[in-house]
C-alpha positions in Angstrom: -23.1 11.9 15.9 -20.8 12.0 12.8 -20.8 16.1 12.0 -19.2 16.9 8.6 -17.5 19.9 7.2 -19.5 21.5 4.2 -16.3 21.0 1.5 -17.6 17.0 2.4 -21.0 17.3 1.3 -20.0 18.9 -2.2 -20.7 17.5 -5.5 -18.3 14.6 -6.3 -18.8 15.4 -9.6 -17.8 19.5 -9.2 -13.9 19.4 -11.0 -12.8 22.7 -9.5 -14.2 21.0 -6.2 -11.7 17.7 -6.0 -9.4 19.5 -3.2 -11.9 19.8 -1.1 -12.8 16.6 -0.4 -9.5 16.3 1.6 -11.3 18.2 4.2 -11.5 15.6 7.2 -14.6 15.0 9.6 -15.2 15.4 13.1 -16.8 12.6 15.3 -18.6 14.7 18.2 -18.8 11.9 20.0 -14.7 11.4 20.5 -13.5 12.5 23.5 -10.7 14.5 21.2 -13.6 17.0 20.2 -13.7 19.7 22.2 -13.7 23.7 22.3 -17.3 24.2 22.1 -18.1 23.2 18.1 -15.1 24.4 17.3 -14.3 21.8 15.2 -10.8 20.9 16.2 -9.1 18.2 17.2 -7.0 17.8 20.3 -3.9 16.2 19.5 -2.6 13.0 20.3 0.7 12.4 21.2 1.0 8.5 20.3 0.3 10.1 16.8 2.9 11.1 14.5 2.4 14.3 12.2 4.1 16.3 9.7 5.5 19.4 9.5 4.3 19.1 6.2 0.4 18.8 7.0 -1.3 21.6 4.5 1.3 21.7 2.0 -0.4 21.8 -1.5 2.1 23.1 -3.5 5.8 22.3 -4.3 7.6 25.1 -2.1 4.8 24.7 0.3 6.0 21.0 0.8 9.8 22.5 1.0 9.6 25.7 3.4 7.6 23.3 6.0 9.4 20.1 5.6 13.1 21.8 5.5 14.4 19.0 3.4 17.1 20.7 1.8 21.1 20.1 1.6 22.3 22.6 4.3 25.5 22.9 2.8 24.3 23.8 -1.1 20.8 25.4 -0.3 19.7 22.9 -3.2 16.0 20.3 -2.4 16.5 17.0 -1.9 13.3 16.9 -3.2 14.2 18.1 -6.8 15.6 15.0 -8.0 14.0 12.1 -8.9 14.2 9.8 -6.3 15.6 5.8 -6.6 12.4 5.0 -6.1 10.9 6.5 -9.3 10.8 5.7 -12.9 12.1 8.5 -15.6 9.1 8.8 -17.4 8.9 8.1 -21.4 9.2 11.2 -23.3 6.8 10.5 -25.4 4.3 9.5 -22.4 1.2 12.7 -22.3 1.3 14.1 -18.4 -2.3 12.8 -17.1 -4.7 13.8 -14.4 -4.9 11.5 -11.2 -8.4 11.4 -11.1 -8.4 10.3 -15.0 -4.8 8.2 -15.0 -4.7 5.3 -18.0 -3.0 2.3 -17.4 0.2 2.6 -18.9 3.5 0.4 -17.7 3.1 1.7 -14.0 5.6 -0.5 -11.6 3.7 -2.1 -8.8 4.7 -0.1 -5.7 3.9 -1.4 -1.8 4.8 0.1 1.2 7.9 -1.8 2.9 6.8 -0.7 6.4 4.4 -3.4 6.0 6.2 -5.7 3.5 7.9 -7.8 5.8 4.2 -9.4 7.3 0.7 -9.5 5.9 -1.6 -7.2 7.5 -4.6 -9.1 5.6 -5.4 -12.8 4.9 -3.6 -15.3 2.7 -6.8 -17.0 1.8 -9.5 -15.7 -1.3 -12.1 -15.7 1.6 -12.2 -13.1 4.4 -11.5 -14.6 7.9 -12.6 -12.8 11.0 -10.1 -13.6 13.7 -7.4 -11.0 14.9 -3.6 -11.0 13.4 -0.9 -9.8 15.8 2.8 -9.9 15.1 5.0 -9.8 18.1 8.0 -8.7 16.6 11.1 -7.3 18.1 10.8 -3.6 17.6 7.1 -3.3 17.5 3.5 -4.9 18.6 1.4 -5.1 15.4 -2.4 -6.0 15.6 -4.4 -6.4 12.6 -8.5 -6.7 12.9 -11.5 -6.6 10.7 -14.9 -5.4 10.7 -17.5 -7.7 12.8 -19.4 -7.6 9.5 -17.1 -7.7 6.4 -14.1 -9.3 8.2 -10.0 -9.1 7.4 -8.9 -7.9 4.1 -7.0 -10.6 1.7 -4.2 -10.4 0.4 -6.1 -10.5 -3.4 -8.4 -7.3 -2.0 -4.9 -5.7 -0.9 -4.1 -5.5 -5.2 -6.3 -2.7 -4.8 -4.2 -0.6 -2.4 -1.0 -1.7 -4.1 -2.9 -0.3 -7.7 -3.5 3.2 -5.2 0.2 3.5 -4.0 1.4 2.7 -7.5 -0.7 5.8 -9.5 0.7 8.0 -6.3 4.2 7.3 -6.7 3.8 7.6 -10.4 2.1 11.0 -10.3 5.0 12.6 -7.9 7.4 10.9 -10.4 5.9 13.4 -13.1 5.9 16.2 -10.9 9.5 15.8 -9.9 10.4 15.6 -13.8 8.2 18.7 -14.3 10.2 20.5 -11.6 13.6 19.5 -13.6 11.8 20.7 -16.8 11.7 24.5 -14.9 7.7 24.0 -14.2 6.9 26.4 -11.2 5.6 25.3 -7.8 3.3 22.5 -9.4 0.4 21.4 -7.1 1.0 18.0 -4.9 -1.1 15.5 -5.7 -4.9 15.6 -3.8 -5.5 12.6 -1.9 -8.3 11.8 -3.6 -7.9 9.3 -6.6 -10.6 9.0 -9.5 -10.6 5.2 -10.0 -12.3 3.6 -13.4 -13.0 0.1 -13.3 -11.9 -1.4 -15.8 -8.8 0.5 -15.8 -8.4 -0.9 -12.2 -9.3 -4.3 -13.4 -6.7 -4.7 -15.9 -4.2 -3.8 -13.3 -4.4 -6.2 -11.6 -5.0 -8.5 -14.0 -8.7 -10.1 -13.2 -10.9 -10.6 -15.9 -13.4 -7.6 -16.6 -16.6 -9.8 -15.7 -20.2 -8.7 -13.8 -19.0 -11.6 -10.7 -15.9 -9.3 -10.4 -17.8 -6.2 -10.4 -20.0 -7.5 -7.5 -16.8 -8.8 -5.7 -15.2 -5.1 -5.5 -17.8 -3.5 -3.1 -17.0 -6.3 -0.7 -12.9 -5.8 -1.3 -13.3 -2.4 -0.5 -15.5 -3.0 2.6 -12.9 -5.3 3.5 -10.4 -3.0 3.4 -11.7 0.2 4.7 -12.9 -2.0 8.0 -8.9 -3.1 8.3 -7.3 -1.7 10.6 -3.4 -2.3 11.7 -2.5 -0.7 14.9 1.3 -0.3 15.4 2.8 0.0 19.0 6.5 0.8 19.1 9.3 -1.7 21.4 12.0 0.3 20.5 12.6 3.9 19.8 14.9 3.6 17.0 11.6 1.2 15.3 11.4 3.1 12.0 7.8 2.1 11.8 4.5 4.0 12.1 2.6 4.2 15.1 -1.1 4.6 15.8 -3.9 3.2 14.1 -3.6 2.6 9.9 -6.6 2.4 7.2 -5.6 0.1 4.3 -7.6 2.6 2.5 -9.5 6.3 3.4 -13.0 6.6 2.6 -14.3 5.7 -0.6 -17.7 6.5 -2.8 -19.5 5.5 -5.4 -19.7 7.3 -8.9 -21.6 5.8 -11.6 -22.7 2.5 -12.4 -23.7 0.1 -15.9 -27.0 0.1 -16.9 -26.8 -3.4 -14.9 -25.8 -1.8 -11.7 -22.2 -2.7 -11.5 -19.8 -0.2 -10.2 -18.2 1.6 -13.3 -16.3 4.3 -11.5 -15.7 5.2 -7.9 -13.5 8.0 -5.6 -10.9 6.5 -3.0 -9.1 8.3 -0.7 -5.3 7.6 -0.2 -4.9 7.0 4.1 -2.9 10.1 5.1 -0.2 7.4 6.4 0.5 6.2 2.4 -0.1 9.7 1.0 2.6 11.2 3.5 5.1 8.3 2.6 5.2 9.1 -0.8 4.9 12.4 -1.1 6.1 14.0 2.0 9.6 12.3 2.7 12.7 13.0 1.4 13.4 9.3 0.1 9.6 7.4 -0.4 8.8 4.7 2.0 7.9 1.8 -1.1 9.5 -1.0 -2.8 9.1 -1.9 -6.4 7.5 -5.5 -6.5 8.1 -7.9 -9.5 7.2 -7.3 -12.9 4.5 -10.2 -13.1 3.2 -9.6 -9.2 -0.5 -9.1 -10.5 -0.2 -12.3 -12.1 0.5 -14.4 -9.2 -3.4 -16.0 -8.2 -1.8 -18.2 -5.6 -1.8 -16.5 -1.9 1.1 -17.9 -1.2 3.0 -17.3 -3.9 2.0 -13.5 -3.5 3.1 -13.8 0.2 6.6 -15.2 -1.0 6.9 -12.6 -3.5 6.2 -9.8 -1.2 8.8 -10.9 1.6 11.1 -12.0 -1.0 11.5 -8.3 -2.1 11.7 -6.8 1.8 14.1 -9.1 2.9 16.4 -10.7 -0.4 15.8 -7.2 -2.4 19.2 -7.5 -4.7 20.6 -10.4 -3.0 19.2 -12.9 -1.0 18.4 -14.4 2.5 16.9 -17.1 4.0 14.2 -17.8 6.1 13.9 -20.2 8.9 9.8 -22.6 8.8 9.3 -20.8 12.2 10.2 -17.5 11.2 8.1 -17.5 8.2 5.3 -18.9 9.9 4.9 -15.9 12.5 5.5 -13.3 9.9 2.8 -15.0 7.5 0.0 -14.2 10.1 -2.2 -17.5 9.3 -4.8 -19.2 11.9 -3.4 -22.6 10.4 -1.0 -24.7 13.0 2.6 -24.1 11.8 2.7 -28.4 11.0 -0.4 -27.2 8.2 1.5 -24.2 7.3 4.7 -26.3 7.0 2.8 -28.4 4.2 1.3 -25.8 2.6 4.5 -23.7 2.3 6.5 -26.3 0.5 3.4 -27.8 -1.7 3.7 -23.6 -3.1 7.3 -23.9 -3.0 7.3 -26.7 -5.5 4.7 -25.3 -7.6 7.3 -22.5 -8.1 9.2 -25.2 -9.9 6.5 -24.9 -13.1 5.7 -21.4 -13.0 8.6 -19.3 -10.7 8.3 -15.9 -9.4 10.0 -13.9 -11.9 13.5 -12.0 -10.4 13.6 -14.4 -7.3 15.1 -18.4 -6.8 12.9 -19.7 -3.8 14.0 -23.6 -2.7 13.5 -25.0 0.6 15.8 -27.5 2.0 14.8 -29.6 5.4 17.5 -30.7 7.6 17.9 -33.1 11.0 15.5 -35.7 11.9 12.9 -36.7 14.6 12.2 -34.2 16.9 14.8 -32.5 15.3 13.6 -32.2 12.1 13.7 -28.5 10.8 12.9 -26.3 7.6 14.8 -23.9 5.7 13.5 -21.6 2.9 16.1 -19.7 1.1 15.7 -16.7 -1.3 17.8 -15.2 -3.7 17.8 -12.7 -6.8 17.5 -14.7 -9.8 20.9 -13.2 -12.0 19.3 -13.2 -15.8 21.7 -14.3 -18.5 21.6 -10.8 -20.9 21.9 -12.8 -24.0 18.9 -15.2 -23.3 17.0 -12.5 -21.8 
């Protein structure tokens, strides 16, 4: 039996109401639920927590994370980070559950850049992924009923991480402007459709608004569970959501979705708000763009593992990192068909040629990336 707390069962629609929504639910039925209806959780110690669970407020988020320069007294937290855009001075501060699309950076998290923890096809598969990878066991499944997330339903949780960073961008600059203790940002986002849509660049049409209850049933049934090799793994452990719960708002006088309420998965919300440097990666300009799965796969491990310079990429390599079903002689075809379509229409900031080398048995593949260096005076 699924027993909720009351700030659950409030009015979506109740404004002063939005912060409570973060309160989480109790499964009465996990053996962690215990204490006589207490409510309470037993913890788990495969899970890893924050000193910084409850914060809602700036100094909140510095007495109980500590992260402060010992020597001066001064926040790391006070600057703008690397990882976030000075916003435009003439840009009007926004509410998270009402933000417009402005020029907002595509932002994904590079814990999981460096493999695909969804499917590279436009239709859902249902088999298991697992990476065996040298500092970690990763296992990605789907729902029996919705299966695997793809990587085109996975635009939506790059559009979530993106607002997130963008909102503790302004609340960093805010601090630096002398605004005191400013509220964190709540985990729950306010999401308008069409605003979503034109972020990530699919056309505003009644089959798309059909398609988005089955991406996000795709991607709240997708779950990546991380087990660590090595202790010095920087990775998560435990069991992650693509995305926390979600709910419909309103809908068109056709019955397509006009507005819903996502949560951010505490894993995502804690990496951007609640560490000292954010755990994201900018992804290229044009990412939303890029309709080809393959091409989006490229992109995405292009900017993990190249970043500012470049790298290269063995067919084998790339073939357990990509996480298909296809035999790697299929993916080997498929892989350098995409490369040369790159030829015609190339992933903007990043070279990607593949060379082939030996014969026979012998016979091998090579991919190699690199940062495309842009000529100032053509640009």
């Amino acid at each position: 039996m699924i027993e909720f707390s009351k700030a659950c069962v409030h009015d979506f629609s109740a404004k002063d109401d939005k912060d409570a929504l973060l309160m989480p639910y109790y499964d009465t039925s996990d053996p962690r639920y215990f204490d006589k209806g207490k409510k309470k959780m037993a913890e788990d110690k495969n899970e890893h927590f924050y000193a910084s669970d409850g914060a809602k407020t700036w100094i909140e988020l510095l007495r109980k994370t500590a992260l402060f320069d010992k020597k001066t007294g001064k926040s790391l937290l006070s600057q703008t980070q690397r990882n976030f855009r000075k916003e435009r001075e003439d840009s009007k501060q926004t509410d998270i559950f009402h933000t417009p699309i402005l020029d907002i950076p595509c932002k994904d998290d590079y814990g999981l850049m460096d493999i695909n923890p969804f499917g590279l096809g436009k239709r859902p598969r249902f088999s298991t992924i697992t990476y065996d990878l040298n500092d970690s066991k990763i296992t990605v499944t789907g729902s029996g009923e919705y299966g695997l997330a793809t990587i085109f339903d996975y635009d939506i949780v790059i559009f979530m991480v993106s607002h997130l960073v963008r909102q503790m961008n302004k609340l960093k600059n805010d601090v630096e402007r002398g605004v005191k203790n400013p509220k964190l940002p709540p985990r729950i986002m306010h999401v308008n459709v069409s605003d979503l849509f034109k972020y990530i660049e699919i056309e505003d049409g009644g089959y798309q608004h059909k398609a988005l209850l089955s991406k996000l049933q795709r991607l709240k049934g997708t779950l990546v569970e991380i087990e660590k090799k090595l202790d010095k793994s920087t990775r998560r452990v435990g069991s992650l959501s693509l995305i926390g719960d979600y709910a419909i708002i309103s809908k068109t006088k056709t019955g397509n979705i006009s507005s819903f309420e996502l949560e951010v998965p505490r894993w995502i919300y804690d990496g951007v708000v609640r560490q000292g440097d954010p755990t994201v990666l900018t992804l290229c300009d044009e990412y939303m763009l890029i309709k080809n799965g393959y091409h989006k796969f490229l992109a995405r491990i292009a900017r993990k593992s190249a970043g500012e310079d470049s790298w290269d990429w063995n067919i084998r390599h790339l073939y357990e990192r990509s996480g298909t079903p296809q035999t790697l002689k299929d993916f080997q075809r498929d892989i350098k068909k995409a490369i040369d379509d790159l030829k015609e229409d190339p992933i903007k900031e990043y070279t990607i040629i593949y060379k082939e080398t030996g014969k026979g048995r012998k016979k091998d593949l090579d991919i190699y990336i690199s940062k495309t260096v842009v000529d100032p005076i053509k640009k």
